[in-house]
Structures are given as C-alpha cells and as structure tokens.
C-alpha positions in Angstrom: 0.0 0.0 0.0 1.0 3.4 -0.6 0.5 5.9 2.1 3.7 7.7 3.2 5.5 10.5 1.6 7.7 13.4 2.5 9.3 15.3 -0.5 12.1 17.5 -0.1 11.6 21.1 -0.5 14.3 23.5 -2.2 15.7 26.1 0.2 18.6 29.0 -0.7 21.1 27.8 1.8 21.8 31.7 1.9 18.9 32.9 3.5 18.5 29.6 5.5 22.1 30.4 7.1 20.3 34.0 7.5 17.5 33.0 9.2 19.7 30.6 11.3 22.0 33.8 12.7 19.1 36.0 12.7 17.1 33.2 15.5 20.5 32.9 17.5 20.3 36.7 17.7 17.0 36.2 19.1 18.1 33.6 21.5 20.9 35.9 23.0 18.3 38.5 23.5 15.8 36.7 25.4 15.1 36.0 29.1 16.3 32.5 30.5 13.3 29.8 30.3 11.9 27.2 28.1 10.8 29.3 25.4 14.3 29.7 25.0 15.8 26.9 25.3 12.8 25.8 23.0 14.4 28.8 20.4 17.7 27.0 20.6 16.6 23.8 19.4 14.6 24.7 16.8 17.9 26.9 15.4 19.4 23.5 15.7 17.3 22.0 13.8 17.0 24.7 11.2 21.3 24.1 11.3 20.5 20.8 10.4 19.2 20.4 7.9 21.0 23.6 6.2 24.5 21.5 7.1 22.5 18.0 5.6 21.4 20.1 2.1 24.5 21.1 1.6 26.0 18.2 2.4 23.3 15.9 0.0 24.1 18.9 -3.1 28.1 18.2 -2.6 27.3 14.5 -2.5 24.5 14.7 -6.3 28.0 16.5 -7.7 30.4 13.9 -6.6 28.4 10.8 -6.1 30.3 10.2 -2.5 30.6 11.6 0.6 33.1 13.7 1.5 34.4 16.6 3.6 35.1 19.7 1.8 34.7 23.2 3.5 31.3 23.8 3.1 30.5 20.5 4.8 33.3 21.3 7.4 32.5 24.8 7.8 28.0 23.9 8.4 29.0 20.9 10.8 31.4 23.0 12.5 28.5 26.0 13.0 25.5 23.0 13.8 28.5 21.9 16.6 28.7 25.3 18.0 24.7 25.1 17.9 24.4 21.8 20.0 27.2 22.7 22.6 24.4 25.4 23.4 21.8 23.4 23.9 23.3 21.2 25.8 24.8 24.0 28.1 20.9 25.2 28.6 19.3 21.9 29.2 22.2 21.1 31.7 21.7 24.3 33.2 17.6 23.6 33.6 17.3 26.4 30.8 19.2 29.2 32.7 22.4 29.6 30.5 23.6 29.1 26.8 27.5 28.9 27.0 28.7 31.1 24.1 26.8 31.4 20.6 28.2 30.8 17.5 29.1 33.1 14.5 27.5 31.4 11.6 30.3 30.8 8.8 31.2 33.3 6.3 32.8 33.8 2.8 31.9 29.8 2.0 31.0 29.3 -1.9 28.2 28.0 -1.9 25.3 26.5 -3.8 22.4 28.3 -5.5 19.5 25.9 -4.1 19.8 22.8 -1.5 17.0 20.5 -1.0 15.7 20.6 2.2 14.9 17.1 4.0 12.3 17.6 7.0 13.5 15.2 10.5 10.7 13.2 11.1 11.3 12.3 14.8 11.6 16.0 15.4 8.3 16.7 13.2 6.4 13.6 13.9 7.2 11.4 16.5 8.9 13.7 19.8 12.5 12.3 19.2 14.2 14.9 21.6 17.5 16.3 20.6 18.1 16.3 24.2 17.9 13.0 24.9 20.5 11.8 22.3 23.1 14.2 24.7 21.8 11.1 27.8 22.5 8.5 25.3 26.1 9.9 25.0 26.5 10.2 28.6 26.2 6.9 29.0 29.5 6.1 26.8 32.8 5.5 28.0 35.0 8.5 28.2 38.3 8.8 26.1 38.6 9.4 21.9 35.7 9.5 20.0 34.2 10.2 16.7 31.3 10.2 15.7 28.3 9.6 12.5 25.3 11.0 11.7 23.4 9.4 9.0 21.6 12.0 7.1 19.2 13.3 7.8 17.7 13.6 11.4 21.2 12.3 12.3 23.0 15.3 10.8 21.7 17.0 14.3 21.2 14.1 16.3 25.3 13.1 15.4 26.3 17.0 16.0 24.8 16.5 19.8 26.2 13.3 20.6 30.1 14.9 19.3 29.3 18.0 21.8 28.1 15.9 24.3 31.3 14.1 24.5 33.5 17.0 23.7 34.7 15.0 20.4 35.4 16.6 16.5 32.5 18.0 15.3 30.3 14.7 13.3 30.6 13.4 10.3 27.2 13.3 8.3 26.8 10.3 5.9 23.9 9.8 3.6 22.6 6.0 3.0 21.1 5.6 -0.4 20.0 2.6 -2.6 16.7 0.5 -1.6 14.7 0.9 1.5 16.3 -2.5 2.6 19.8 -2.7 1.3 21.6 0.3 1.6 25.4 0.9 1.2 27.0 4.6 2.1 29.9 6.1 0.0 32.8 7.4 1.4 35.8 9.0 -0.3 39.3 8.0 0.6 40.3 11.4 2.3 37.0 11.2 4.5 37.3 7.2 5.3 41.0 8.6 6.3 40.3 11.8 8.4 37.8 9.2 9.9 39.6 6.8 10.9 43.0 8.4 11.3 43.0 7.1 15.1 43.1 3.9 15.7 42.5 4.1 19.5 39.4 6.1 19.1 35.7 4.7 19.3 32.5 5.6 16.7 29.5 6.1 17.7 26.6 5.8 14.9 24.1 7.9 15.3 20.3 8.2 13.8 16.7 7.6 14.3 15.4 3.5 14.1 16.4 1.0 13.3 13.1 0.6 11.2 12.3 -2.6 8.8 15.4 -3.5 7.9 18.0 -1.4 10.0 20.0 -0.9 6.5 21.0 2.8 7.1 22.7 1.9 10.3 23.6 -1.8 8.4 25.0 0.2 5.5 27.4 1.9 7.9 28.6 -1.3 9.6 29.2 -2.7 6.4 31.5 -0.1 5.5 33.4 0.3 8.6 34.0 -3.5 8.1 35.0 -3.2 4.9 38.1 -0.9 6.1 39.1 -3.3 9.1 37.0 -1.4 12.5 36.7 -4.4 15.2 32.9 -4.0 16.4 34.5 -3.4 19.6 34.9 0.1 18.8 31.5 0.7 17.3 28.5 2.1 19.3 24.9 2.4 18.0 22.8 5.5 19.2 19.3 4.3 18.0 16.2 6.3 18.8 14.7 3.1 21.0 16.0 -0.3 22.1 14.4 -2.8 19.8 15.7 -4.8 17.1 15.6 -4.2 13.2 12.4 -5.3 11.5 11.3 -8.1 9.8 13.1 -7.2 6.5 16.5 -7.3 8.5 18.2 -10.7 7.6 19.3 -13.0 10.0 23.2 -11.7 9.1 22.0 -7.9 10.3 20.3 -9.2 13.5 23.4 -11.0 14.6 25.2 -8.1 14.2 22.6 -5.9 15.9 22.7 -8.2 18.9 26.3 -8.3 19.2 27.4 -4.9 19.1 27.3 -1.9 21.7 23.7 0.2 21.5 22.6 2.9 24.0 19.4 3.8 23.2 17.7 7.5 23.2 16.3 7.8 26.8 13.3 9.9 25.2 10.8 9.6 28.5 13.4 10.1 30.7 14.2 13.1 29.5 10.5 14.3 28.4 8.4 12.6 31.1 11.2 14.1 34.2 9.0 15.7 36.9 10.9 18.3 37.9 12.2 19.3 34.5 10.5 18.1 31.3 6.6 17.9 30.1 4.9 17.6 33.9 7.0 20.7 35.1 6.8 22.4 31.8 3.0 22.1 32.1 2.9 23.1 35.8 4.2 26.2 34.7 2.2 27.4 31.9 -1.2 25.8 33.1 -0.7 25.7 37.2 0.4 22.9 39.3 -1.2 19.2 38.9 -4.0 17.7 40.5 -2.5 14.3 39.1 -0.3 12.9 37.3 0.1 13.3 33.6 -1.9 10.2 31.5 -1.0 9.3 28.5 -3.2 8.9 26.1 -1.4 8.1 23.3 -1.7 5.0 20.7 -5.6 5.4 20.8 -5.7 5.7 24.7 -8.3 8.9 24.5 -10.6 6.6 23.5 -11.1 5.4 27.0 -12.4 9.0 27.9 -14.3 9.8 25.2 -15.9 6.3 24.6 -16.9 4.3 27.6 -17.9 1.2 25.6 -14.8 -0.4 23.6 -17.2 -2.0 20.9 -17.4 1.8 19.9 -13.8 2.5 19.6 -12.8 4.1 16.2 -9.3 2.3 14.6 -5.9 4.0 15.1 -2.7 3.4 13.5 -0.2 2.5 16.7 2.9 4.0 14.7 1.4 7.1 13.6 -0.6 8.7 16.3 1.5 11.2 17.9 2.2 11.4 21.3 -0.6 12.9 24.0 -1.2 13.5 27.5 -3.7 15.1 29.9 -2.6 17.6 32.6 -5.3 18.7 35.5 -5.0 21.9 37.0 -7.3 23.9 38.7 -10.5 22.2 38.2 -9.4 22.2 34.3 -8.1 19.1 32.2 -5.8 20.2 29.1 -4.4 17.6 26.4 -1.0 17.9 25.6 0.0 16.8 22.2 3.2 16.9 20.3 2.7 18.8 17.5 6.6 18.9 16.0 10.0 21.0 17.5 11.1 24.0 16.1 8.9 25.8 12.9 6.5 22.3 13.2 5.6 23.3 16.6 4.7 27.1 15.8 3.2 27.0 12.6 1.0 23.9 14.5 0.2 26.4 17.2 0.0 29.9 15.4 -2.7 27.7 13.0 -4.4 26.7 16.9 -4.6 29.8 18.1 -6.4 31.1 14.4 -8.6 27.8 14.6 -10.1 28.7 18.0 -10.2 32.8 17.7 -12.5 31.6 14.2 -15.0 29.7 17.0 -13.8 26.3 15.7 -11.7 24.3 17.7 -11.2 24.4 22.0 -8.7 27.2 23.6 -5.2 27.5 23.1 -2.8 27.9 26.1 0.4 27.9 24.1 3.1 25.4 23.5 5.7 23.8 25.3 8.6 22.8 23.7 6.7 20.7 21.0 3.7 20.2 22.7 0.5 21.7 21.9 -1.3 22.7 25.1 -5.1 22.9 24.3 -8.6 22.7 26.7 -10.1 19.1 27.1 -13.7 19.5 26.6 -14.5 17.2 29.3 -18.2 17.0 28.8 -17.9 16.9 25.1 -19.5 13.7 23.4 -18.4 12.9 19.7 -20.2 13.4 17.0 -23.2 10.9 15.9 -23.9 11.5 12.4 -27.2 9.6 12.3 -28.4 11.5 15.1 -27.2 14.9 14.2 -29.4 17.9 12.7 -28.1 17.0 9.3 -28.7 20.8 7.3 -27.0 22.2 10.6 -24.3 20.0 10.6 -24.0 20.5 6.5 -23.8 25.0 7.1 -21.2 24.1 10.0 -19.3 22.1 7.8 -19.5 24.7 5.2 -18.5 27.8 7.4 -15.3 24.9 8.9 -14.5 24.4 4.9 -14.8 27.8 4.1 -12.4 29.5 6.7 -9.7 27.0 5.7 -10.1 27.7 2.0 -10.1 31.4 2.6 -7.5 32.0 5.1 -5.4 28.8 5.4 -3.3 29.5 1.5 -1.0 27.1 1.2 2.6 26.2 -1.3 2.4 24.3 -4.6 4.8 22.0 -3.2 3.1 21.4 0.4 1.1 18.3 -1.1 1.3 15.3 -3.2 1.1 16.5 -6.9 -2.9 15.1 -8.5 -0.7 12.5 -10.6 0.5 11.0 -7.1 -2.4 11.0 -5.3 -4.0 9.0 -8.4 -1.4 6.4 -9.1 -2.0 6.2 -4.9 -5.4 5.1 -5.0 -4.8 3.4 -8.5 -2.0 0.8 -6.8 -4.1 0.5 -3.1 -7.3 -0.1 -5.3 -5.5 -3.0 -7.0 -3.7 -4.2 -3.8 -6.9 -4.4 -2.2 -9.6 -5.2 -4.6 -7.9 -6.1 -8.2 -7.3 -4.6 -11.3 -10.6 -4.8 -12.7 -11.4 -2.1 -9.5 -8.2 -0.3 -10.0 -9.2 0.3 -14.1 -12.4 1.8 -12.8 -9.6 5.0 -12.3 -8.0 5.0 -15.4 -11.0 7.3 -17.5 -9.7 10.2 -14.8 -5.7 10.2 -16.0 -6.4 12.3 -19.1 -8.4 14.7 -17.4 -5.7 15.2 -13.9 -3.7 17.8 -15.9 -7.0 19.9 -16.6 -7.8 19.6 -13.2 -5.1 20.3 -11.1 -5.0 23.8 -13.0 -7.9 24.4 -10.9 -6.8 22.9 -7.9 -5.8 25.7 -5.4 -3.7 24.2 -2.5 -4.8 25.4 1.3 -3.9 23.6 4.9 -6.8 21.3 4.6 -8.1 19.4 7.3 -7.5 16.0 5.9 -9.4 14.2 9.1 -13.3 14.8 9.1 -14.2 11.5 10.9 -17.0 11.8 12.7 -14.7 11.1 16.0 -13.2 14.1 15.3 -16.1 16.4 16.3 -17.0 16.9 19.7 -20.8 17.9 20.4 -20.7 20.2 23.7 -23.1 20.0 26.2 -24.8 22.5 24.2 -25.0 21.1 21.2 -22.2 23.4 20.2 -19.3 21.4 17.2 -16.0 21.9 17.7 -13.2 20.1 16.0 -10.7 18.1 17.5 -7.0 17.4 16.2 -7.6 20.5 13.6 -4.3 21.6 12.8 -0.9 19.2 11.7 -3.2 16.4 9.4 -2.0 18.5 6.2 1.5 17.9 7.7 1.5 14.3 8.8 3.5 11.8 7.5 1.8 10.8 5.1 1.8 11.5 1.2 -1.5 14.1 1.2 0.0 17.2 2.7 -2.3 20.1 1.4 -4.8 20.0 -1.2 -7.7 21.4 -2.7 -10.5 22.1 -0.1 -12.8 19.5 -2.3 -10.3 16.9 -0.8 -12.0 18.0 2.8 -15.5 18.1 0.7 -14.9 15.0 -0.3 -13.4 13.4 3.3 -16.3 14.9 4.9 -18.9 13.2 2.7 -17.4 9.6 3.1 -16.8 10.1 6.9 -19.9 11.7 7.5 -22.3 9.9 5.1 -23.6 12.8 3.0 -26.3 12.4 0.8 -25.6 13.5 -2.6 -28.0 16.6 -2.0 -26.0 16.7 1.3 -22.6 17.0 -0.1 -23.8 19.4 -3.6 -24.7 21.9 -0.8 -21.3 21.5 1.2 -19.5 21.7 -2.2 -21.5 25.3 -3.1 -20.9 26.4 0.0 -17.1 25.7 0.2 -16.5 26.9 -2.8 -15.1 24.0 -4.6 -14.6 22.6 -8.0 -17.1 20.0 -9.3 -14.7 18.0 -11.0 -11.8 17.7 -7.9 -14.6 16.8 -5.7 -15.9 14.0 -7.5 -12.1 12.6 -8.4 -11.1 12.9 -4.7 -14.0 11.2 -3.5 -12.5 7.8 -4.7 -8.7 8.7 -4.2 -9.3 9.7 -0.7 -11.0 6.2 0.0 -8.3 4.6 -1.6 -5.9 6.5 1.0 -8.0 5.7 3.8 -7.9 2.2 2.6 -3.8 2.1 2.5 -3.7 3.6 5.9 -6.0 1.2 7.9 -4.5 -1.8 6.0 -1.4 -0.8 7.0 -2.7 -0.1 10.9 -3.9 -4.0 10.8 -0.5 -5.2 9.8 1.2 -3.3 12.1 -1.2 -4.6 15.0 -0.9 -8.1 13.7 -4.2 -9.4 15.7 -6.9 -8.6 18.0 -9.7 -6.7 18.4 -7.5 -3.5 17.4 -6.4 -5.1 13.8 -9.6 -6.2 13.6 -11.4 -2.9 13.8 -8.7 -1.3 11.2 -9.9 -3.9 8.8 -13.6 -3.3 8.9 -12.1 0.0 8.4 -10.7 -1.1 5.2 -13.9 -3.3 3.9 -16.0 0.1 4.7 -13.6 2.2 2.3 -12.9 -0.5 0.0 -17.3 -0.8 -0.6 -17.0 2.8 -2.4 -14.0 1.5 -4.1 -15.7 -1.8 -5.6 -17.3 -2.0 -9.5 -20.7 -1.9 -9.5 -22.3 -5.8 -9.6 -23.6 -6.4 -13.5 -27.2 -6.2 -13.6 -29.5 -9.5 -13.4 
C-alpha cells in the first residue's frame, strides 16, 4: 500500500544560514526559560538540515561523501549550535554557553534540498535525549556519524556531548532494505585516522530492515574497525524489523547500543513535560496520562465495541494535565517551525470559533482545553442541514484564510497512481481500471486545484458535540502535515473526506461543495482517491497490530472504504 510520503523542499542555503543567525540573535536576546531553550533547538534544527542540504548537493556532484569546506564549515557551526543546547538543558534552561558566529565567505550552492526530521516533526524524538545517550558512553577518543538526515543533528549532539570533532554526516542511499553509504578515501581517512578512538553511529530506528545503520557497519567492516569500537545510538532499544536478515540481527545483537532515553528526559518531573505544564497551566492535580496510541478513546468512549481504529505508529504522542479544576491535552505537535506554525494555525482555529482554547506550547507540545463533557459526533443522530452549514462555514475558513505552497502536497498524478496501486492491492485490477478514464483529465484539473492547509481528518470522531450542542473540531491543525503523502490539497479533498466520513447524501454533499466553494470535478475525483488512501492507511494499521480486536477494527475500516471502491455488480 501506498501511504507515506515526504518530499524535499528547495531552500537558498543563503537565507537559510540568515534565518539561522538571525534566530541565535534572538536567543541571546531573550530571558532565561523554556521558550528559550525551545528557540535553541529549533535553530538547531534549522542548522540541520541547512549543514544535511548542503551536504546531500556536494554528494549529487560527486556521487560520494566527503568533507570539503562547506560540509566542514555547516557541521562545525550545527556543533557550536548543539554545545548550546546542551549547556541550557544542563543548566535547567538558565544559560547558553557562548553562541556561534554562523560561517562566512563559504561558496556556496544556489538551491539545496531541504529534508524535514521526522522524529523532530512527527514522533517527539528529543535532541536532548540523544546528549543522555552519549553520557552513557565510556570517556576517552571518540568520533562520531550522523546518518543524514535527522542524524545530521542528532550526530552533531552526541560529538558535543562528548567533547569530540565536530560529526561526520553520511547519507545512505540505494533500496529501502539494502543500503550501502559512499565514502571518499580522504573522508574514510580523516575518519579513521585514530586507531584508538571509538565511533558512535548515530540516527533515528532501526526501522524494517535497519539498513541505514547496516550500511554503515558494512563499510566500517570493509576498512578493518573491530565492532568493539563501534557504538549504536538508535532512537529506541528494539531490534531491526522483519526485513533485516538473520546476518543484520546478529550483528545488531552483538554490538554496543545505547538507546535514546526519550521519557526520561520528556516525562522528568521536575524538569521536562509535567513541570513544563505546571508552569504554563498551574500545578497538577494528578499525574500526567498518556493517552497516546488510541488511549483517548477510553475517555471519550466508555464502551470499547465503539472505539474508532488507530494506526499504533502514527498517532502522535498525548497526555492530559489537571489543573485547577481544568483538564488540558498535551500533544506533540513537532520541534522547532513544526511546533509554531501547528500552534499559530491553533490559536487562528479557535479565535474563528472552531476548535477548544489555546494555552500555548511547550517545547513541541500543543497545550489545548479538554472539553471534558464533550460527546463525539453521531452523524445519524445529528441535525443533518445544521451539521452541513457548519461544515461549510469549517471548509470555508480554511479555504479562505489557510493559503498554502504548490509544493506542500502530493502532486494530482501522485495521489492518483495512490489510489490506482491501493485499489489494486486491495480489490484487483478490474477495481483499479475503474480510475484509469480520470488520467487524461488530472492535468486539466489540477489547473484548478488551489492548495490550502486542509483538514484531511473529518471523521465523525473528530467532532465533539458540547453540552450545548455546540461542534468543535478536535485534532484541527498538523493532518496536512503528517507523515503521510496528502499534505495540502484542494478544499474539495475536505469536501470530499467529509462526505465519506460523514455519510452525505448527494443533496447533502452538492450543498457542502456550493458552499465551500469547490470545484465539481476535484470533488468527485477525490472522493475515490481519498477512499483509496483511507484504505492504504487502515490496512497498513492492521498489519502493524498483527491481531486482535485493534487489527480487527482497522480492517472493517478497510472493507468500509474498500465498498465505495468496488465495481458496480452487473445487472440481473
């Protein structure tokens, strides 16, 4: 199935390094505190992946790795970057240590292509928690590898936090499952030049197949590094997946890993999430719940039989803090820009009248009212024309005031040869060919197509009814920036969401369509491309539950979308 998808976007490495000097200005200006230290990472992360573009641009020219002085100068300023935020988290937030300058007088490249971190973005994979990792290591000679491209800042932590060279950021390429890096001589030298001194390997995973780390090991290997000297810094402390052979898993099992510590450092009471939430919303009554990987269902449905499917890999983190007679849900909603654009896009959502109040964010997570008396939405039971104009006024805002970039979603070609390969997966070719009369006319139509921060997640679980009978919409603001191929689209892609999740009549979703303003033809192509997405994503949730009662509900999920997918039975 096809469901994931994260293109890069092109950046002037210029005004990147700009913006980058410009947000350490800021930081040097501003009062001691989390906000602050908040600043500081996201100018890490910004560093990042500036110092990984550049570094991916040197490696298209040369078709290796290596270590010129761009790529020395970028890791040298993300270095100076990361020795400050460790200085502030070590300090609880009080002090920075000495900014850097950024770099100067470098040549270099017109455009870089810009790869977004998706533990930073997506799944609250703390910088901060790689510098634990490190501390855990054994003190003397080190240097260290960041696989590009989270690991381009994840490796420049781990080298400040133990004092080593600034990291070397390597890029894995080839398939998903088999990948191999390419070093030049002079970099596999400067690498390697002492023999005394330990690696440490440093990314996100290992995922399927654990080949990005694999295709370091290999090479290391290859130029005669005992595994003694190797350590892994994964992001948790599981094996590779099922597409690692039995080879990869040996190897994994043999060698030295010190996981990221991520709840040790986010879930500290007196220093991370609860304290960071004492302080912005007032002391707890409890303790924090999670209520991630579906766990808000408990308090929004008492009977399980009612529970809607979630995907355990892609729900992103949440909790609940009580204070002062007032329960708010915390949810990550990305580090850095991820996290201020999410909240910025809040705090516009609720001052409009449709989503709960805003109390700010906190280091990644989105602090926002828990409506504790809310019920979800029943569409059967609902006042269908009022729940149609509110639909329209939701639809509307967005497509007025939510403009988005041609290159913040999944091109129409994309998102049709998407729901023309999960439509054969699932149901056959002779259901897939039910598409094809659409390919001539996507060119035509995606001239008409204006992109906006659409919703992308009009389930009817997603609507709260208030005691009142009052709609607001939950989980409103990061579905347009998920990980997932979508991104922004059309409003009719919302149109066309809402009338599948909903169950609009046809009159029903005409009138929705007038009154959001959107194109005939998009809605009716998006109506089956969107099931054929929903379809890829729940499949993919039952796989990656395996069994029980939660795969099970993600694949009655997938018969429900797959019945708007299916041929029409010949007559007779």
């Amino acid at each position: 199935m096809i469901v994931y998808g994260d293109a890069p976007r092109p950046d002037d490495p210029r005004r990147l390094l700009d913006a980058v000097a410009a947000s350490l200005r800021e930081v040097a200006a501003a009062p001691p505190g989390l906000a602050r230290h908040a600043a500081l990472v996201a100018a890490l992360i910004e560093a990042g992946e500036l110092a990984q573009g550049l570094a991916d641009a040197a490696f298209a020219e040369r078709g290796e790795d290596r270590e010129g002085p761009v790529e020395r100068a970028s890791m040298a300023f993300l270095g100076g970057i990361a020795a400050a935020v460790l200085a502030s988290q070590r300090s609880g937030f009080a002090r920075t240590g000495p900014l850097p300058a950024a770099p100067s007088g470098l040549l270099l490249p017109a455009r870089i292509l810009r790869k977004r971190a998706e533990g930073f973005a997506h799944y609250a994979l703390y910088p901060e928690a790689y510098a634990l990792a490190a501390s855990a290591l054994p003190s003397g000679s080190w240097r260290v590898i960041g696989l590009r491209s989270i690991g381009t800042a994840l490796g420049a932590v781990v080298a400040a936090a133990l004092g080593a060279a600034p990291a070397v950021t390597l890029r894995p390429v080839g398939h998903p499952f088999h990948r191999e890096v390419r070093l030049s001589a002079n970099l596999a030298a400067n690498l390697l030049a002492d023999p005394a001194a330990r690696l440490a390997v440093v990314d996100e995973g290992p995922g399927l197949s654990g080949s990005s780390f694999g295709a370091v090991l290999d090479a290391l290997g290859a130029r005669g590094v005992e595994e003694r000297r190797i350590h892994l810094l994964p992001s948790h402390g599981g094996a590779p997946g099922p597409q690692a052979g039995e080879a990869a898993r040996a190897r994994w099992g043999r060698l030295a890993r010190h996981p990221a510590p991520v709840d040790r450092f986010l879930l500290d009471p007196a220093a991370g999430l609860p304290a960071w939430a004492a302080a912005r919303l007032g002391p707890a009554e409890a303790p924090l719940e999670e209520v991630s990987g579906g766990g808000w269902r408990r308090r929004r449905f008492p009977d399980p039989a009612a529970w809607p499917p979630v995907h355990p890999y892609l729900e992103r983190r949440k909790f609940l803090h009580r204070s002062g007679g007032a329960t708010w849900l915390l949810k990550f909603v990305g580090l850095g820009r991820h996290g201020e654009e999410a909240a910025a896009l809040a705090r516009r959502l609720h001052g409009a009248g449709f989503t709960p109040p805003v109390a700010g964010l906190l280091h990644g997570f989105l602090a926002e009212r828990w409506e504790e008396g809310a019920r979800p939405l029943d569409p059967a039971a609902a006042d269908r024309p009022a729940l149609v104009a509110h639909l329209g006024r939701y639809l509307t805002f967005r497509a007025h005031h939510l403009p988005a970039g041609e290159a913040e979603g999944a091109p129409l070609a994309a998102l049709w040869e998407m729901a023309r390969h999960n439509t054969a997966e699932a149901l056959g070719e002779d259901a897939a060919a039910g598409l094809d009369a659409w390919k001539p006319r996507l060119p035509a139509l995606a001239a008409r197509g204006r992109r906006v921060r659409t919703d992308n997640r009009l389930h009817a679980w997603e609507w709260l009814v208030l005691p009142g009978g009052r709609l607001l919409k939950a989980d409103a603001v990061d579905h347009a920036a998920a990980h997932d191929l979508v991104g922004c689209q059309d409003i009719a892609w919302d149109v066309a969401g809402a009338a599948v999740e909903l169950d609009l009549s046809m009159e029903e979703r005409e009138r929705l369509r007038a009154l959001a303003g959107a194109e005939a033809g998009l809605t009716e192509l998006f109506l089956p491309l969107y099931r054929a997405f929903q379809l890829g994503y729940h499949a993919m949730a039952a796989d990656a539950w395996g069994g029980g009662e939660e795969a099970e509900r993600a694949r009655r999920a997938v018969a429900r979308y797959a019945e708007g997918l299916r041929p029409p039975s010949p007559p007779g």
